[in-house]
N, C-alpha and C positions, 0 to 999 in steps of 0.2 A: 504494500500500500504506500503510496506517495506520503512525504511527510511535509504536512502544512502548519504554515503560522500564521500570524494574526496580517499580516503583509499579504499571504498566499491563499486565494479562492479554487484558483485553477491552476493545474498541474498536465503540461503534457507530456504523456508518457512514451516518449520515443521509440523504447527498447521492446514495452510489449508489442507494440504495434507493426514492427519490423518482424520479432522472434514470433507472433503468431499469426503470420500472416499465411490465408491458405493459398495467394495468389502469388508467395513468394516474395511480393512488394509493401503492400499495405496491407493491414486487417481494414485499418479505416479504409483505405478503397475499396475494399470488396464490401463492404458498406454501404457506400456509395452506389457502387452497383448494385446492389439490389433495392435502393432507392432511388433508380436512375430517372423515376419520375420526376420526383422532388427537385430535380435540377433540370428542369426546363420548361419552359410555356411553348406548348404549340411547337416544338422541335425546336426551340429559340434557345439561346445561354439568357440567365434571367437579370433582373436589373442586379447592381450590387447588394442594395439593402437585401432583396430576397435573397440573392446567394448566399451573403452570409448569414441571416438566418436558417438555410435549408443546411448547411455546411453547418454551423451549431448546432442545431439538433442533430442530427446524423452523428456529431461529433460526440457525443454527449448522451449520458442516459436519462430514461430507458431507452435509446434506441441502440446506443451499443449499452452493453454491460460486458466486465466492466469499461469506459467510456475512453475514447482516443483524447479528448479531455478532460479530464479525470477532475469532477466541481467538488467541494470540502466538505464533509458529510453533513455537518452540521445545518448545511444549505437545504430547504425544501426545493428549492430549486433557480437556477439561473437561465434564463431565458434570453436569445434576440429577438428583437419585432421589430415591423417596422411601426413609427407611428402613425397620428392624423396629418401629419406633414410631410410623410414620406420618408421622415429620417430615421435613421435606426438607432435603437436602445435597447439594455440592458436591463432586466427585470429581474430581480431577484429575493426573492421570499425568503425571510429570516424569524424562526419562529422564536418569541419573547416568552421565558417565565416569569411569572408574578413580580419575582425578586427584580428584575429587572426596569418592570415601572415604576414613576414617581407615585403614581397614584396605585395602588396596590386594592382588588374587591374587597371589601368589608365580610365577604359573607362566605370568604375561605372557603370558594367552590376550587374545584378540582383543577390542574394545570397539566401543559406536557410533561411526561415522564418519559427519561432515557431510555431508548429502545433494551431492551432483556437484551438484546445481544452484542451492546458495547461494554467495554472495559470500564472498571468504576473510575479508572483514573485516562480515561480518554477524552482529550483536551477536547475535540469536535463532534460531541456524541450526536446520534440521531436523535430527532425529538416523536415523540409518538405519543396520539389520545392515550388516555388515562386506563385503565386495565378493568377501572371499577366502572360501574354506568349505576350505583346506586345515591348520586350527591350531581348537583348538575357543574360544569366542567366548562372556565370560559378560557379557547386558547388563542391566544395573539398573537397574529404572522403580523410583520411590517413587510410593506414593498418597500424596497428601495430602486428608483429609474433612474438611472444612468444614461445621458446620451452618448451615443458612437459616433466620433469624428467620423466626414466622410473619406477623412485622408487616408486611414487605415482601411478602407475597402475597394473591392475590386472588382473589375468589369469580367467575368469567366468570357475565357475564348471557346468554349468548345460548349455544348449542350453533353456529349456522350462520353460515358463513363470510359476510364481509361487512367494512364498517369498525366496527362497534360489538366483534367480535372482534378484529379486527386492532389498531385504540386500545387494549384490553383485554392482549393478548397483548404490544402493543411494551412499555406500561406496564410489566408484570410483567420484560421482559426487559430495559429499564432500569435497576429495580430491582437485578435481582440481578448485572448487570453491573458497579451501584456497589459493594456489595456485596463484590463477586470484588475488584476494585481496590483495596477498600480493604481487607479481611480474610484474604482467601487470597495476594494479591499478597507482604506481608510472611513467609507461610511458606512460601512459594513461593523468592523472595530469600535468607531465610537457608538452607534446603536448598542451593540452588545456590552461593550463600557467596564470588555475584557473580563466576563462571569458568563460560565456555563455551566 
């Protein structure tokens, strides 16, 4: 497992992605390839904001597990979209325990509890509903949106799956993994306010 810090959201895993590939070249390509839809309109290469959105998810679980970008578990999840203006952003859901609010419920209903199958001493545990369903249970995601320079995205030259795709798509999802580390990682940190 990738090891992250309070700096680090997204982790790409280079070596799996080489050493498990069944096409010899990429797993994330053969990926790709079998989402060969996802990367075109109409037989077209698609704008950049789409590509790299379809190039994120693809990248990323669930679609790969585990994911050629590899998000910190802690995360419900990290998303690209485009928005109402056509630019692209980062979305990503941070789920808050009690302790964590200024304002904390009065009425001591139920929070996330660390998934049973993290370590008691795992810095970035999962967060999962509550185990009991007999007390009502109030749990708090924050979005945090991010917007994505257009400078960091790219025009794909090809629609069909291949390595000039796959170069093209790891490219963009390097991009915006630096990106994620280096601009959403800090509002990510103070949200959380370094307690898990």
């Amino acid at each position: 497992m990738p090891q992250f810090d309070h700096s680090t959201l997204v982790i790409i895993d280079y070596t799996a992605d080489r050493e498990n590939a069944s096409d010899g070249h990429s797993r994330y390509g053969a990926y790709i390839a079998q989402h060969a839809a996802d990367f075109h309109e109409d037989g077209q290469p698609l704008r950049p904001v789409e590509f790299a959105a379809a190039a994120w998810r693809t990248a990323t679980s669930p679609v790969m597990a585990p994911g050629y970008a590899v998000v910190r578990p802690d995360l419900d999840r990290v998303e690209v979209y485009a928005d109402h203006d056509g630019g692209a952003q980062f979305c990503a859901k941070v789920g808050l325990r009690h302790s964590q609010l200024t304002h904390r419920p009065a009425s001591r209903p139920l929070d996330w509890e660390r998934a049973p199958w993290t370590r008691s001493n795992e810095p970035w545990p999962v967060l999962v509903s509550p185990e009991r369903t007999d007390r009502p249970a109030v749990l708090v995601t924050a979005t945090v949106l991010l917007p994505i320079p257009d400078s960091i995205l790219i025009t794909p030259t090809t629609a069909r799956p291949g390595r000039t795709l796959t170069d093209e798509a790891k490219t963009v999802v390097a991009a915006l993994a630096e990106h994620a580390n280096q601009h959403l990682a800090p509002l990510v940190a103070d949200l959380l306010g370094g307690a898990r």
